[in-house]
N, C-alpha and C positions, 0 to 999 in steps of 0.2 A: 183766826185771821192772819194765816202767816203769810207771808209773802209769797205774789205768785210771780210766773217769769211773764206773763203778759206785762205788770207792774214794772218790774225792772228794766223789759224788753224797751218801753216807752220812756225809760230814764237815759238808756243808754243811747236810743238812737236821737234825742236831743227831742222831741217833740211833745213833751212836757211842759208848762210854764213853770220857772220857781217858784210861786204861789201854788201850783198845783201839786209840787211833788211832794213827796213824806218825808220828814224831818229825816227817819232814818229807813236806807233801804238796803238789805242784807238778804242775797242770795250764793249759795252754794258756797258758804266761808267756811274753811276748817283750818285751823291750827294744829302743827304738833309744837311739840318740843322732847329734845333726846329722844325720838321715834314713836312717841305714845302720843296718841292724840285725844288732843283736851279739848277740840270743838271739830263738830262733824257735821259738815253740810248743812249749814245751821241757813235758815230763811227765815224773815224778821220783816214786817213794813210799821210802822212809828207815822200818822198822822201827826202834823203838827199840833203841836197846846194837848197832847196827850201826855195822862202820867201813867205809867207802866212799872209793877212791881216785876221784878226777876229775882225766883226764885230757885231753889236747889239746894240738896245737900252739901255739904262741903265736899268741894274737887268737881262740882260739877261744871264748871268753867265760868262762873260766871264772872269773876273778876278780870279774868282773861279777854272774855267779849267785851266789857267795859272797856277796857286798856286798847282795846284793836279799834271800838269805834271811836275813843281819844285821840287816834292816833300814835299812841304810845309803842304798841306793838302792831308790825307788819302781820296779816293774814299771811299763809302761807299758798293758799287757793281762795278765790270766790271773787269774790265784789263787796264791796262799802259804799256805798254812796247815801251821803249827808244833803239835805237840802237840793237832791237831782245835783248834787259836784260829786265826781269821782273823789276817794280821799287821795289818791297817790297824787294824781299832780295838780290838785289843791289842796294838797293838805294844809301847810300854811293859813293861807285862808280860812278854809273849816274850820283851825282848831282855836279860831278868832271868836268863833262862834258857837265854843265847849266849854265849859265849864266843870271840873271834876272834884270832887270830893274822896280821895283816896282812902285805904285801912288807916296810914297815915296823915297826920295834920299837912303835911306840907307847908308848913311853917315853923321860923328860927324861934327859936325858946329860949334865946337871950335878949329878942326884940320885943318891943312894946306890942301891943295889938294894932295898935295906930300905924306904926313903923310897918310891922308886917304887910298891911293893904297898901301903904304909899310903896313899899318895896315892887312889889307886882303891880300895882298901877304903872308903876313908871315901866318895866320890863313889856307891858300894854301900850306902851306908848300913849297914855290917857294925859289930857291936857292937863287937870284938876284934879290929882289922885288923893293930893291930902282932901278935898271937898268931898269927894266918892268916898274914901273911907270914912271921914263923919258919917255923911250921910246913912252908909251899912252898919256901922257899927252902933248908929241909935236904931235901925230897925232891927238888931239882932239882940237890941235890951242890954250893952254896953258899952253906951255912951260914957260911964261911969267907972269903967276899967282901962277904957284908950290907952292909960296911960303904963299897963302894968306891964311886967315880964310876960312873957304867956307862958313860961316857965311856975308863974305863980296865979296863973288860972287853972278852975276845977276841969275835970276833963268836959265838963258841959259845957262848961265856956270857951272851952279852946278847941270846942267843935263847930260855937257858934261862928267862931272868927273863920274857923274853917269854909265855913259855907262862905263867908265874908268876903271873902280871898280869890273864891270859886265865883263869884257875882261882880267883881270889880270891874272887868271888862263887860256887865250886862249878856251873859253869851244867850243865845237860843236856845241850846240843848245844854242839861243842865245831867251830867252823868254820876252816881250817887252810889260808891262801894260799901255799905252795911253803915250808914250813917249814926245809927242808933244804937251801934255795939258801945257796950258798956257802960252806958249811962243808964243812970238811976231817973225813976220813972218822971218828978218834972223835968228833969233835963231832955228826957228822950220825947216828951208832950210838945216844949218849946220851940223844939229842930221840928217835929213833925208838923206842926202849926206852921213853923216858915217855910215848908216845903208847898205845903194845902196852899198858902198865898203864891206863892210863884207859880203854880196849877192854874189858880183862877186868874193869874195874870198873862197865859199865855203859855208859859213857859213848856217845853216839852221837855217830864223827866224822865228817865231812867235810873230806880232805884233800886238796888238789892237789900232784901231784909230778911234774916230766918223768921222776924215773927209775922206770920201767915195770915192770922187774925186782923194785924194793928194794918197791914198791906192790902189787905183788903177792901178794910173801912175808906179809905180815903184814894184810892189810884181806880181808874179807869180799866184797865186791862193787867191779867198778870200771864206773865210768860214763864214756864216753868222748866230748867234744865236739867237734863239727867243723861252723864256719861257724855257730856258734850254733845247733846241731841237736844231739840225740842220739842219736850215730847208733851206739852199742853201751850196752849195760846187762844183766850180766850177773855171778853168781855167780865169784867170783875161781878159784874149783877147778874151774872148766870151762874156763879159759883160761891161755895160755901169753902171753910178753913177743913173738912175731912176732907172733902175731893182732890185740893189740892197738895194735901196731905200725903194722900195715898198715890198720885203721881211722885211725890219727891224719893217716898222711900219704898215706891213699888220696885221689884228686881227684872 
């Protein structure tokens, strides 16, 4: 199901409704950097309230594509388009309606858990940021820690607040760089569980996870990258953990 240019042809020429279009529409985007190129002509369409596993070996770009459809990093060729808006001169906008979850926390580790959300709520311009961070931080099962360093939270917990941080503006698209690196298996159950609820609540995610398996179980579609190609995309119930296996570390 990658994207076709009929798809994008109907985004760009405006005849679309925004209820109609795909959360995310990606054709012909490639990235270099220092002359090697880490995404090649890559084509992508994202119904809304879909969760999509993105998969690949390390260096297959996937963190890269994350960052481009954040808006973080400029493609160098192609198209973006979020919700039928171009990202270039919406970005702004768009990225009202992202939510990321980096390798990093993106969060002060001398601030409370509390502190941290009211931080970015307010940077969100949110009316009620200390209300929103209660709110998040008892669905993230740390109602109980608000008050701590997150210097002296386990790294489970200081991924919960992570996602915390990532939901305080409510975004649409909910972008997700290996969420479950290094956590120990209830910690990594916990985040995967709040992720399966944001799925059923609409949300469209994009997550990157090496494990193949656990990506499976619970996302809708997995798109798998290789050499900054993609070189599978397809419905998660049509596919088993060797197949996509054997695309990640096929030559």
């Amino acid at each position: 199901m990658t994207a076709t240019l009929a798809q994008c042809e109907c985004l760009t020429d405006g005849s679309c409704a925004p209820a109609a279009a795909p959360a995310v529409c990606v054709s012909g985007l490639s990235k270099w950097f220092d002359d090697r190129p880490v995404l090649q002509d890559i084509a992508l369409d994202i119904p809304a309230g879909l969760a999509v596993a993105l998969m690949g070996a390390n260096g297959a770009g996937k963190s890269t594509l994350l960052k481009v459809l954040a808006g973080l990093v400029p493609p160098d060729r192609g198209q973006v388009r979020l919700f039928g808006q171009a990202m270039g001169p919406h970005g702004p906008e768009l990225r009202r309606r992202i939510g990321m979850i980096a390798h990093q926390p993106m969060l002060y580790r001398d601030l409370t858990a509390r502190e941290n959300l009211e931080l970015f709520g307010g940077l969100y311009g949110l009316s009620q940021p200390r209300r929103r961070a209660g709110e998040l931080l008892e669905r993230v099962g740390l109602s109980d820690r608000a008050g701590d360093p997150v210097k002296n939270l386990s790294r489970g917990m200081t991924q919960r607040v992570a996602i915390a941080r990532a939901l305080m503006h409510d975004p649409d698209l909910l972008l997700a760089d290996e969420p479950l690196e290094g956590l120990d298996h209830p910690s990594a159950r916990a985040v995967e569980a709040l992720l399966g609820e944001l799925r059923s609540e609409g949300k469209t995610l994009l997550v990157s996870n090496h494990d193949v398996e656990r990506s499976l179980g619970w996302t809708d579609r997995a798109v798998v990258l290789r050499g900054g190609r993609v070189v599978l995309d397809r419905p998660t119930s049509s596919l088993d953990a060797v197949a996509v296996l054997k695309e990640i570390g096929a030559e």
